[in-house]
mmCIF file of the N, C-alpha and C atoms, coordinates in Angstrom:
data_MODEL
# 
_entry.id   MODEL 
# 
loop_
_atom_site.group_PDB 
_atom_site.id 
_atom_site.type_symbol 
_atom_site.label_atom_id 
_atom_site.label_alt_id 
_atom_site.label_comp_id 
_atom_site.label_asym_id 
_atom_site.label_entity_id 
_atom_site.label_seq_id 
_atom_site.pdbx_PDB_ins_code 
_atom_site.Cartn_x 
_atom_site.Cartn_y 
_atom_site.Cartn_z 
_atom_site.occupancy 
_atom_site.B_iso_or_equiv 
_atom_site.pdbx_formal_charge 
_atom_site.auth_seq_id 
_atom_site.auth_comp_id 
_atom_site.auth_asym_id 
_atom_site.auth_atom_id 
_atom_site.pdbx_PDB_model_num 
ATOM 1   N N  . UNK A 1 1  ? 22.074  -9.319  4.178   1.00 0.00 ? 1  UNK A N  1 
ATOM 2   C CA . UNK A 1 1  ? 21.171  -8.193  4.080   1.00 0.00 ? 1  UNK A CA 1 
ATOM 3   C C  . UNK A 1 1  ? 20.342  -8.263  2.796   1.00 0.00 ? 1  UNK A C  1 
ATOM 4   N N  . UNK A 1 2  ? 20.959  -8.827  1.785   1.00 0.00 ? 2  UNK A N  1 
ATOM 5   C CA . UNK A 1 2  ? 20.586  -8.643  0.325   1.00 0.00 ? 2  UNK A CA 1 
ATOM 6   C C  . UNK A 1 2  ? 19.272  -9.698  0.327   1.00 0.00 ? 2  UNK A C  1 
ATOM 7   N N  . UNK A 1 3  ? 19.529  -10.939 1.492   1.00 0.00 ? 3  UNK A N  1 
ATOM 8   C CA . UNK A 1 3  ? 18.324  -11.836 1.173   1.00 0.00 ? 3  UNK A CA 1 
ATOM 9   C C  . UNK A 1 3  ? 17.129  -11.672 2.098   1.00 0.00 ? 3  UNK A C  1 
ATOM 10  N N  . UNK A 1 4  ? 17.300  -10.516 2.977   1.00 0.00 ? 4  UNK A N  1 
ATOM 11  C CA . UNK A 1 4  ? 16.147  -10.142 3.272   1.00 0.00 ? 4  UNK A CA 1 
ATOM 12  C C  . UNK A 1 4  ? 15.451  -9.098  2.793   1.00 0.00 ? 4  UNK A C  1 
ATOM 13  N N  . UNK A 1 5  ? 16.283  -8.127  1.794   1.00 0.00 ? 5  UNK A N  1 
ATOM 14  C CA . UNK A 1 5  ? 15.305  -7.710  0.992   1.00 0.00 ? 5  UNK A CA 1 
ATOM 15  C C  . UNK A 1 5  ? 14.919  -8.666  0.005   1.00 0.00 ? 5  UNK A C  1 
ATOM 16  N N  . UNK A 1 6  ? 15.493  -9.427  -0.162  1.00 0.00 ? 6  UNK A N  1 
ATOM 17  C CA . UNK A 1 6  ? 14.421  -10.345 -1.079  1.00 0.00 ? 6  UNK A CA 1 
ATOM 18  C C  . UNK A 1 6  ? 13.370  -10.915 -0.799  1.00 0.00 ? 6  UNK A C  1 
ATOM 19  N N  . UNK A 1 7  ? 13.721  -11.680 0.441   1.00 0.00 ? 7  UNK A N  1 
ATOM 20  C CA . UNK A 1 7  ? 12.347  -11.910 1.359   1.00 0.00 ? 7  UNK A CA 1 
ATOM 21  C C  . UNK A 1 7  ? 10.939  -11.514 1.706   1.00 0.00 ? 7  UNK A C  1 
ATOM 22  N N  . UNK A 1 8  ? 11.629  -10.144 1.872   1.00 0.00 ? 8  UNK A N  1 
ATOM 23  C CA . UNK A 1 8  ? 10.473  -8.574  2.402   1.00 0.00 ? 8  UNK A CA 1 
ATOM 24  C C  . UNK A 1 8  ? 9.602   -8.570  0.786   1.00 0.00 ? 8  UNK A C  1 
ATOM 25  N N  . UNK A 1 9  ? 10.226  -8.665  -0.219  1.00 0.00 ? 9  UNK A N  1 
ATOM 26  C CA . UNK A 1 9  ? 9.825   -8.476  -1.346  1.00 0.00 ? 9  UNK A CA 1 
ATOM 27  C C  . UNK A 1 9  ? 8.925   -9.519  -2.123  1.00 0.00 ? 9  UNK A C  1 
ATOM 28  N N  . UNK A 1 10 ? 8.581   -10.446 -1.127  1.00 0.00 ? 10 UNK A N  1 
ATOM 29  C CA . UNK A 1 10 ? 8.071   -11.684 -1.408  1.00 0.00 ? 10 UNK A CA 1 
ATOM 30  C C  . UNK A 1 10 ? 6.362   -11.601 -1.268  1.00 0.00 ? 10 UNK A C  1 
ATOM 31  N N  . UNK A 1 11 ? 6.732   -10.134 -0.385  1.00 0.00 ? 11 UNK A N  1 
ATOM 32  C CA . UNK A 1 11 ? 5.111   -10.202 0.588   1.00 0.00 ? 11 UNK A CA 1 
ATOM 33  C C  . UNK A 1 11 ? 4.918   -9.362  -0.027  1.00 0.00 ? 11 UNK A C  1 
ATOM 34  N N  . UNK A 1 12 ? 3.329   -9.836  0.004   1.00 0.00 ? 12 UNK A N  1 
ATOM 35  C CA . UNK A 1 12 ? 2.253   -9.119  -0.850  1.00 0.00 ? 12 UNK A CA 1 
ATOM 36  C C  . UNK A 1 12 ? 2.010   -7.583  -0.288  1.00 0.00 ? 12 UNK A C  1 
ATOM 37  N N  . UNK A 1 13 ? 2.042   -8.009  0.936   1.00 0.00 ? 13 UNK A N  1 
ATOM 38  C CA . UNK A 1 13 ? 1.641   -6.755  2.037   1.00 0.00 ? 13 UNK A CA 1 
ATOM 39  C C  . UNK A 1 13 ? 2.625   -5.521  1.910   1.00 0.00 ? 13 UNK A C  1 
ATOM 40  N N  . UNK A 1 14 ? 4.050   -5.888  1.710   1.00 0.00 ? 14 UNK A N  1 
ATOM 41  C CA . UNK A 1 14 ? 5.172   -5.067  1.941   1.00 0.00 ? 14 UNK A CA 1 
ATOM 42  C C  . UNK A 1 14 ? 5.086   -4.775  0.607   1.00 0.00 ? 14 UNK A C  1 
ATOM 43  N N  . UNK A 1 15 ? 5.063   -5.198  -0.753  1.00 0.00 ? 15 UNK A N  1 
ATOM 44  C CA . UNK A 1 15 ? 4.772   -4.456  -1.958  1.00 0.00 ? 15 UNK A CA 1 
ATOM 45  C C  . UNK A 1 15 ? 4.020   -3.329  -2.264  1.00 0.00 ? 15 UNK A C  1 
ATOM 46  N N  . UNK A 1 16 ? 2.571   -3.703  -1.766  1.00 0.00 ? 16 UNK A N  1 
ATOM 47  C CA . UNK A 1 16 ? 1.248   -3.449  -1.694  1.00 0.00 ? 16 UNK A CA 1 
ATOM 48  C C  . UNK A 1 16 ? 1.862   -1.948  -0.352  1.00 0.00 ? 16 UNK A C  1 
ATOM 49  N N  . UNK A 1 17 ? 2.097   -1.848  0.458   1.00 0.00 ? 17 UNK A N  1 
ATOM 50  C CA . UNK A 1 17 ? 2.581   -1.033  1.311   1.00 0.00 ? 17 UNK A CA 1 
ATOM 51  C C  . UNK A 1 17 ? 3.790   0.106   -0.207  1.00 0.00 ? 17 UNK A C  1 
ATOM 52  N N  . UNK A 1 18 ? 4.613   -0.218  -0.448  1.00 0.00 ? 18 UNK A N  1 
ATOM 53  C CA . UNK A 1 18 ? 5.567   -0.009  -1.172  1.00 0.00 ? 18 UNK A CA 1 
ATOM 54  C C  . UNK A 1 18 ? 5.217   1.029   -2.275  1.00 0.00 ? 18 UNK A C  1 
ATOM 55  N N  . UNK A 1 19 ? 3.858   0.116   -3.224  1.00 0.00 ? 19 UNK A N  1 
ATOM 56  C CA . UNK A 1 19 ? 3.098   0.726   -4.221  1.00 0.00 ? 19 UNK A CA 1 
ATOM 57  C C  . UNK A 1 19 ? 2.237   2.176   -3.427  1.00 0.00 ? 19 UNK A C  1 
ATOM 58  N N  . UNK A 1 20 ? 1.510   1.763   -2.637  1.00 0.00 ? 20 UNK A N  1 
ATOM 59  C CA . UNK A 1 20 ? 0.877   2.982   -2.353  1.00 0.00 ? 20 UNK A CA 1 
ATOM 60  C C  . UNK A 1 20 ? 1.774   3.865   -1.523  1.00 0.00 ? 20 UNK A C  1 
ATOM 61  N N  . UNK A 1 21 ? 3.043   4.193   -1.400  1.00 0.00 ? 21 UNK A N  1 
ATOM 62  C CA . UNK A 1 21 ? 3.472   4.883   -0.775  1.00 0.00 ? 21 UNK A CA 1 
ATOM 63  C C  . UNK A 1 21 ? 4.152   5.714   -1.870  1.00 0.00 ? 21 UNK A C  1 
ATOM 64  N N  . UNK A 1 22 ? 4.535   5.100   -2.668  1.00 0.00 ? 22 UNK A N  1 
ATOM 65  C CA . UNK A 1 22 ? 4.556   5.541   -4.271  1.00 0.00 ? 22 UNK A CA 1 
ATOM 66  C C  . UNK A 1 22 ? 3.174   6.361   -4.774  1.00 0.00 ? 22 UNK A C  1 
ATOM 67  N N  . UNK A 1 23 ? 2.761   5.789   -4.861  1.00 0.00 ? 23 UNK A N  1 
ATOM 68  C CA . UNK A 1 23 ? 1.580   6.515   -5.370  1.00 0.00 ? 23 UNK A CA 1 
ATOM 69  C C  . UNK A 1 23 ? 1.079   8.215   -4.742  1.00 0.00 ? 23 UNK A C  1 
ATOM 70  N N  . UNK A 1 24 ? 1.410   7.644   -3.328  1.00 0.00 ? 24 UNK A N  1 
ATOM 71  C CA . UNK A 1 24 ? 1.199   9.036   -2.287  1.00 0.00 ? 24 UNK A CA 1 
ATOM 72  C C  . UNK A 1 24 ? 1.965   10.174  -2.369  1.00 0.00 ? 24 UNK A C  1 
ATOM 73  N N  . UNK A 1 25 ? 3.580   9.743   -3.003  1.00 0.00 ? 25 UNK A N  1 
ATOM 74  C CA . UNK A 1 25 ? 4.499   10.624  -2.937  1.00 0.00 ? 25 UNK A CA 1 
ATOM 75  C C  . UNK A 1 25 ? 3.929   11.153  -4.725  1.00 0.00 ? 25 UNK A C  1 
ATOM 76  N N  . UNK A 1 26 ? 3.695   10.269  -5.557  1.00 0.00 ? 26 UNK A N  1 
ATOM 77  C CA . UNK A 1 26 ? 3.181   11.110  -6.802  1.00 0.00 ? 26 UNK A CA 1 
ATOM 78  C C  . UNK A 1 26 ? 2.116   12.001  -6.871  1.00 0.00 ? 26 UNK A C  1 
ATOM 79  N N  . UNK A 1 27 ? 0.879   11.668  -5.456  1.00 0.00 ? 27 UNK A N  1 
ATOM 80  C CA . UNK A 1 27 ? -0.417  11.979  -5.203  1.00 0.00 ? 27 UNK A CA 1 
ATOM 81  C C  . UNK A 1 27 ? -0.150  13.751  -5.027  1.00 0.00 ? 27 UNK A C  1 
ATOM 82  N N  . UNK A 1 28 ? 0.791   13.730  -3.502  1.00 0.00 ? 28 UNK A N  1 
ATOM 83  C CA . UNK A 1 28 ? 1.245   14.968  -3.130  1.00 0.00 ? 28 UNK A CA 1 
ATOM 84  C C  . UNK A 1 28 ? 2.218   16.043  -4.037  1.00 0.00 ? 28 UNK A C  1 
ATOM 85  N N  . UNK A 1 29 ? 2.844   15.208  -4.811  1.00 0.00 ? 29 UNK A N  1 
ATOM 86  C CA . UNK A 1 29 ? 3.875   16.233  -6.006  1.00 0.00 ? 29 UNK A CA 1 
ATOM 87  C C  . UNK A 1 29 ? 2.922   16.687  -7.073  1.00 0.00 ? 29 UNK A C  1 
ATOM 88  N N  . UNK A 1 30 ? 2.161   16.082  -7.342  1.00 0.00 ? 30 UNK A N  1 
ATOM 89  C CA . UNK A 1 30 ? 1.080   16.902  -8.585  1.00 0.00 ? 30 UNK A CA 1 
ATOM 90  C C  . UNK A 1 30 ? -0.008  15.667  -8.439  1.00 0.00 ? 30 UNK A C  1 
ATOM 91  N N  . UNK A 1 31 ? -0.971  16.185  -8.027  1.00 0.00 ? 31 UNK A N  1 
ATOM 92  C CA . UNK A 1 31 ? -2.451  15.351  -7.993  1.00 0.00 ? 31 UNK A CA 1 
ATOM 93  C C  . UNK A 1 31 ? -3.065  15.356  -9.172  1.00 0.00 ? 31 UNK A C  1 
ATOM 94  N N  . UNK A 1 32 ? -3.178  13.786  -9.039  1.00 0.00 ? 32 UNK A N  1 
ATOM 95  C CA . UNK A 1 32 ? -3.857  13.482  -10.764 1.00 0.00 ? 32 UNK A CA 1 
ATOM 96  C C  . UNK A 1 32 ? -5.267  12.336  -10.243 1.00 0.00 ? 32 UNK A C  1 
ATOM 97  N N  . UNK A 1 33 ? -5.228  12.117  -8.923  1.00 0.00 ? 33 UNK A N  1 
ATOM 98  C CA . UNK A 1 33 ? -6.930  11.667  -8.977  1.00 0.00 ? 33 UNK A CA 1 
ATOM 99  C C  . UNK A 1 33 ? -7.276  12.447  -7.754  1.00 0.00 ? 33 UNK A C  1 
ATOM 100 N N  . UNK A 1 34 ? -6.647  12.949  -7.310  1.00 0.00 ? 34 UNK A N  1 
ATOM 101 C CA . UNK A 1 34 ? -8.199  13.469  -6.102  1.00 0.00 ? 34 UNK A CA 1 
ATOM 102 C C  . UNK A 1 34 ? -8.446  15.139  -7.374  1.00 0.00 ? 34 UNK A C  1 
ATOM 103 N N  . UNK A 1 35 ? -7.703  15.049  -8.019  1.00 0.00 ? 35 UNK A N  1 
ATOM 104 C CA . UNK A 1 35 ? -8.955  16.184  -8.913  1.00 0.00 ? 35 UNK A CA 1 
ATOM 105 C C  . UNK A 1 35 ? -9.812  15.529  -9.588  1.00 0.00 ? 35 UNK A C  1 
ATOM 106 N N  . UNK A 1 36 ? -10.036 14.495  -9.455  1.00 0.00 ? 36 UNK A N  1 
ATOM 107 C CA . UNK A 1 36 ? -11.533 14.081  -10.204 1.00 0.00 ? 36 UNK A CA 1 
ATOM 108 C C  . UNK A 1 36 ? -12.307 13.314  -8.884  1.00 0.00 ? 36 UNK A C  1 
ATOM 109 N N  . UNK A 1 37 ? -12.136 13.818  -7.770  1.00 0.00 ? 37 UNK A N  1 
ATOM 110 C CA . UNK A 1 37 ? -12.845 12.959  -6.294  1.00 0.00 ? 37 UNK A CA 1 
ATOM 111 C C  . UNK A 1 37 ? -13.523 14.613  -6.080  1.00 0.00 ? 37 UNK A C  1 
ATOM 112 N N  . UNK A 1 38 ? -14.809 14.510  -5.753  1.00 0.00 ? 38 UNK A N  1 
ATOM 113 C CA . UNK A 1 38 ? -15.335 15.645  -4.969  1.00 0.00 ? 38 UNK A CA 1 
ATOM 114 C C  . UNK A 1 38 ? -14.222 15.629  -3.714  1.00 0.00 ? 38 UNK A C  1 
ATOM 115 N N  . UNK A 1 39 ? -14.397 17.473  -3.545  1.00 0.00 ? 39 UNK A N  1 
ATOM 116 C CA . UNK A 1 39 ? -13.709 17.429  -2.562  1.00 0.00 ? 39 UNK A CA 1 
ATOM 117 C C  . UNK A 1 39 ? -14.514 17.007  -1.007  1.00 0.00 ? 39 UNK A C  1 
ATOM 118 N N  . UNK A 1 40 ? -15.493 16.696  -0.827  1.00 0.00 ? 40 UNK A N  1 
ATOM 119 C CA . UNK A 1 40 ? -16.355 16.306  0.271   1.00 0.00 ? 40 UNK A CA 1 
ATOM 120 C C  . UNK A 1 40 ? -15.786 14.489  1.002   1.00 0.00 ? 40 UNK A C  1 
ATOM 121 N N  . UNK A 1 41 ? -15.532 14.339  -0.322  1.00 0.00 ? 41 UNK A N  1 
ATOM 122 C CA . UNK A 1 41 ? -14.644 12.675  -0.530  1.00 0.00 ? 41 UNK A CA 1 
ATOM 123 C C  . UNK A 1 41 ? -13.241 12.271  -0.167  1.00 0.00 ? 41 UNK A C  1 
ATOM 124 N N  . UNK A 1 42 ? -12.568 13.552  -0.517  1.00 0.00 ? 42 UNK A N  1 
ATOM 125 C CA . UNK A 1 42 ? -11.246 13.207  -0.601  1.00 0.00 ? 42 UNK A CA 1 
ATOM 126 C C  . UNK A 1 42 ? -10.763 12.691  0.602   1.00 0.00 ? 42 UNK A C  1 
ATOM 127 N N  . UNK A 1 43 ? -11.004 13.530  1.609   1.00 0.00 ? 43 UNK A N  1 
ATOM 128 C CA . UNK A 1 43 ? -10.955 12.520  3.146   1.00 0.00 ? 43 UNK A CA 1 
ATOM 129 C C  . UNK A 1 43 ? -10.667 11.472  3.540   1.00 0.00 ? 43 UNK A C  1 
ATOM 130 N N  . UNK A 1 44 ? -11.759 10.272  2.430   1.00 0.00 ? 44 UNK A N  1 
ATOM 131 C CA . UNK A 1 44 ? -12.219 9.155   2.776   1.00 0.00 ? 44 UNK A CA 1 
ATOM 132 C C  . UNK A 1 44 ? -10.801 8.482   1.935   1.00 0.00 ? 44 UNK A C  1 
ATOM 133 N N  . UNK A 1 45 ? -9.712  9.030   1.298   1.00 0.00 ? 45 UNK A N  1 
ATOM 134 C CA . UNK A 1 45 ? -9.017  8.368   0.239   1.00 0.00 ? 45 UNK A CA 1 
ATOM 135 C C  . UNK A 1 45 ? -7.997  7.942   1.374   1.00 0.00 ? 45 UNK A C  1 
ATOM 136 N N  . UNK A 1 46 ? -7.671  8.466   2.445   1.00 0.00 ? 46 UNK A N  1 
ATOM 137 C CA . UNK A 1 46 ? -6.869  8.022   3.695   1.00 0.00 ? 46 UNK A CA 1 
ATOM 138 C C  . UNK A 1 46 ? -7.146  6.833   4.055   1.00 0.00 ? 46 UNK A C  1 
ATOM 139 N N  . UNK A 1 47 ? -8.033  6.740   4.026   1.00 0.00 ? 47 UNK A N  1 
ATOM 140 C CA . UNK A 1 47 ? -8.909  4.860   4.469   1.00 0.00 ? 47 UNK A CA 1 
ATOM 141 C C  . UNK A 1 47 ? -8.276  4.326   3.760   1.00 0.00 ? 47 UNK A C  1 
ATOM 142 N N  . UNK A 1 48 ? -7.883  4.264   2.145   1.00 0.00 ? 48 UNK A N  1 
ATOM 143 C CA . UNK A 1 48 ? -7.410  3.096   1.655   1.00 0.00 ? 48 UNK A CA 1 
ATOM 144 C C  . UNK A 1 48 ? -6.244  2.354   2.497   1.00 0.00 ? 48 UNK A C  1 
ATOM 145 N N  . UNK A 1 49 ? -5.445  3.445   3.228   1.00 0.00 ? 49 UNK A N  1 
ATOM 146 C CA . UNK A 1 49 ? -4.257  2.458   3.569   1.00 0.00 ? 49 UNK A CA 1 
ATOM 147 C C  . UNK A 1 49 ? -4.448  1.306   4.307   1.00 0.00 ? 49 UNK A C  1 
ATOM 148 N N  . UNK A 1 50 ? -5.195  1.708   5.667   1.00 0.00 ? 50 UNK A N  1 
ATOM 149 C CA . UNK A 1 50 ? -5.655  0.757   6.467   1.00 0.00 ? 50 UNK A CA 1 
ATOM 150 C C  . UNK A 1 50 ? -6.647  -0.536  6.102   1.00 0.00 ? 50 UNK A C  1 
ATOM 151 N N  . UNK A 1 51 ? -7.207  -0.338  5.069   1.00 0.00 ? 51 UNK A N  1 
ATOM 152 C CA . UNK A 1 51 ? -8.002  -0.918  4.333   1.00 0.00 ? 51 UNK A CA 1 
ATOM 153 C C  . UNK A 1 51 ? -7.459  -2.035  4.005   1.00 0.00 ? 51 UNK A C  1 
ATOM 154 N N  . UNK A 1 52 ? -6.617  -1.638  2.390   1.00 0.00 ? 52 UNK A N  1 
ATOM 155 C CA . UNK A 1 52 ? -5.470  -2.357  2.348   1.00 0.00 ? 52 UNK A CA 1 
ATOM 156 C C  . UNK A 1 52 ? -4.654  -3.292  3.068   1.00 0.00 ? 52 UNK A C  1 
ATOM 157 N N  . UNK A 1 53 ? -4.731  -2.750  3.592   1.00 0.00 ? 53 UNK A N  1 
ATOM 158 C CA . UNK A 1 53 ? -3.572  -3.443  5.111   1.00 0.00 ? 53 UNK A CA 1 
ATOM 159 C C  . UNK A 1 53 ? -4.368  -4.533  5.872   1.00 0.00 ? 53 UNK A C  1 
ATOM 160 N N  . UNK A 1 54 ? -5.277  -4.314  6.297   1.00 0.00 ? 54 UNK A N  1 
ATOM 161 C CA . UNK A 1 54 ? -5.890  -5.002  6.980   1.00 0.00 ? 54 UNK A CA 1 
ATOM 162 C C  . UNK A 1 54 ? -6.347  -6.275  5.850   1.00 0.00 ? 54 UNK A C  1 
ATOM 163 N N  . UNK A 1 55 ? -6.840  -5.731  4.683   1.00 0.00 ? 55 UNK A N  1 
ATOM 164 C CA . UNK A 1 55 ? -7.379  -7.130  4.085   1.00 0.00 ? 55 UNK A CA 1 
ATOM 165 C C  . UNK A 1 55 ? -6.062  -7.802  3.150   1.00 0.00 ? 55 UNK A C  1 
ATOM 166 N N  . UNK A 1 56 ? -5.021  -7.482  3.260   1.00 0.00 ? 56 UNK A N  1 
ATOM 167 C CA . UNK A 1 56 ? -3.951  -8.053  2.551   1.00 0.00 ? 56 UNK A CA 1 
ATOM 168 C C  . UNK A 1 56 ? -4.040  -8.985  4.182   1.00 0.00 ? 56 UNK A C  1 
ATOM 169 N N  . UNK A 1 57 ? -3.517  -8.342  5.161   1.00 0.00 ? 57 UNK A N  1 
ATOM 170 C CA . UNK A 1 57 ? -2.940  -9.330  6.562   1.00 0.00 ? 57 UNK A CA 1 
ATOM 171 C C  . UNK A 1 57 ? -4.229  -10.738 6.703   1.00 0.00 ? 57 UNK A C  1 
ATOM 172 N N  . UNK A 1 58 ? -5.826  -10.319 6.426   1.00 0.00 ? 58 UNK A N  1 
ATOM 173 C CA . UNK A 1 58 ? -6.456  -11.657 6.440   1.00 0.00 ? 58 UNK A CA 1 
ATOM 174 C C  . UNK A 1 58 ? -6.373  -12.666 5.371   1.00 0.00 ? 58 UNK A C  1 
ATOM 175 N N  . UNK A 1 59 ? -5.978  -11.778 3.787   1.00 0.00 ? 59 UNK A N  1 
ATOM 176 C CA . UNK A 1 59 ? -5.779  -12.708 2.703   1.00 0.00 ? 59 UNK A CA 1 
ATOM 177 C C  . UNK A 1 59 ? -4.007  -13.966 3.298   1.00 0.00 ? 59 UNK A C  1 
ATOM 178 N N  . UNK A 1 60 ? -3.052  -13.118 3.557   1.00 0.00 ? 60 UNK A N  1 
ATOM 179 C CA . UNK A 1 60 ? -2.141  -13.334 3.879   1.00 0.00 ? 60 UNK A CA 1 
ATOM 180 C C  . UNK A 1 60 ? -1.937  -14.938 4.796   1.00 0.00 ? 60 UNK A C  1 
ATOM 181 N N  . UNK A 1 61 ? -1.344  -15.943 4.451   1.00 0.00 ? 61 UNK A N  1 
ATOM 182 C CA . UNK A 1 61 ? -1.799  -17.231 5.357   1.00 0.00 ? 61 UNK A CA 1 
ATOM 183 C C  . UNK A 1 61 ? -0.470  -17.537 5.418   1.00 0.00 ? 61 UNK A C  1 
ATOM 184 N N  . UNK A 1 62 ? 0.173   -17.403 5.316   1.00 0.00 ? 62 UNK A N  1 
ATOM 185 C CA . UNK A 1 62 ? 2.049   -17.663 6.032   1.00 0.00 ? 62 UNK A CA 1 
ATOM 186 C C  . UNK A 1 62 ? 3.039   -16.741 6.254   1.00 0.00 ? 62 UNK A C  1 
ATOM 187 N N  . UNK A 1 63 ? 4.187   -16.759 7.003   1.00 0.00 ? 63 UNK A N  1 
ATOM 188 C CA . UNK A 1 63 ? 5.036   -15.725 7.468   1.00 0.00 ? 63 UNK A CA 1 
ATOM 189 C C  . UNK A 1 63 ? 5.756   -16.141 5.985   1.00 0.00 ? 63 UNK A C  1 
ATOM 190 N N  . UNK A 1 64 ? 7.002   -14.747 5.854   1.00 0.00 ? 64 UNK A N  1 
ATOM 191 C CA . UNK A 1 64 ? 7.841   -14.835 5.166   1.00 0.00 ? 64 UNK A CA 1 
ATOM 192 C C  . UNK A 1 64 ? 8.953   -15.850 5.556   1.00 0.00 ? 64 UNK A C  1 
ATOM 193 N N  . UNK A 1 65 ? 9.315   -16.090 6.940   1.00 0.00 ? 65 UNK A N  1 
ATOM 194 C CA . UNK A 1 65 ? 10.068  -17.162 6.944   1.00 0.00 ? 65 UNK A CA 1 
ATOM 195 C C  . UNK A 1 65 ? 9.978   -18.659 6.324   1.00 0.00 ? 65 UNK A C  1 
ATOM 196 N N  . UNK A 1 66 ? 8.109   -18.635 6.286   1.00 0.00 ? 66 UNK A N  1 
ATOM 197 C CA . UNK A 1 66 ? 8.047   -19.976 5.616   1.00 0.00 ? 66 UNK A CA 1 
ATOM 198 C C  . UNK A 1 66 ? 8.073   -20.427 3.893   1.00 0.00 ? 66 UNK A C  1 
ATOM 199 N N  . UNK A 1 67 ? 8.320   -18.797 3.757   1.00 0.00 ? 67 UNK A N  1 
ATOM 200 C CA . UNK A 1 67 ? 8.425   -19.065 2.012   1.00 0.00 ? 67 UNK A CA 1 
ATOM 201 C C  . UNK A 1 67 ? 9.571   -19.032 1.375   1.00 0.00 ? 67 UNK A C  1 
# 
């Protein structure tokens, strides 16, 4: 079990997933940047995930099994 969290921890994607989910849970307990985002904007801050995601999976060029 222990060496597939090590594994999981290898990927950029699953970090990168990891970090901003962190960030979200600090976002929602006391907001420290969408008070400086118009609120007309803030909306658009949901996009990052998929964003993210999507351009980590095209940067991304091997499975974790092969590393």
């Amino acid at each position: 079990m222990l060496d597939k969290i090590k594994q999981r921890l290898q990927s950029k994607t699953y970090l990168t997933a990891l970090a901003l989910g962190i960030v979200s849970l600090l976002e929602i307990n006391a907001p420290f940047v969408t008070s400086f985002i118009p609120e007309a904007y803030r909306g658009y801050l949901l996009m990052i995930w998929p964003i993210a995601m999507m351009t980590l999976r095209e940067v991304t060029t091997g499975a974790l099994s092969d590393k």
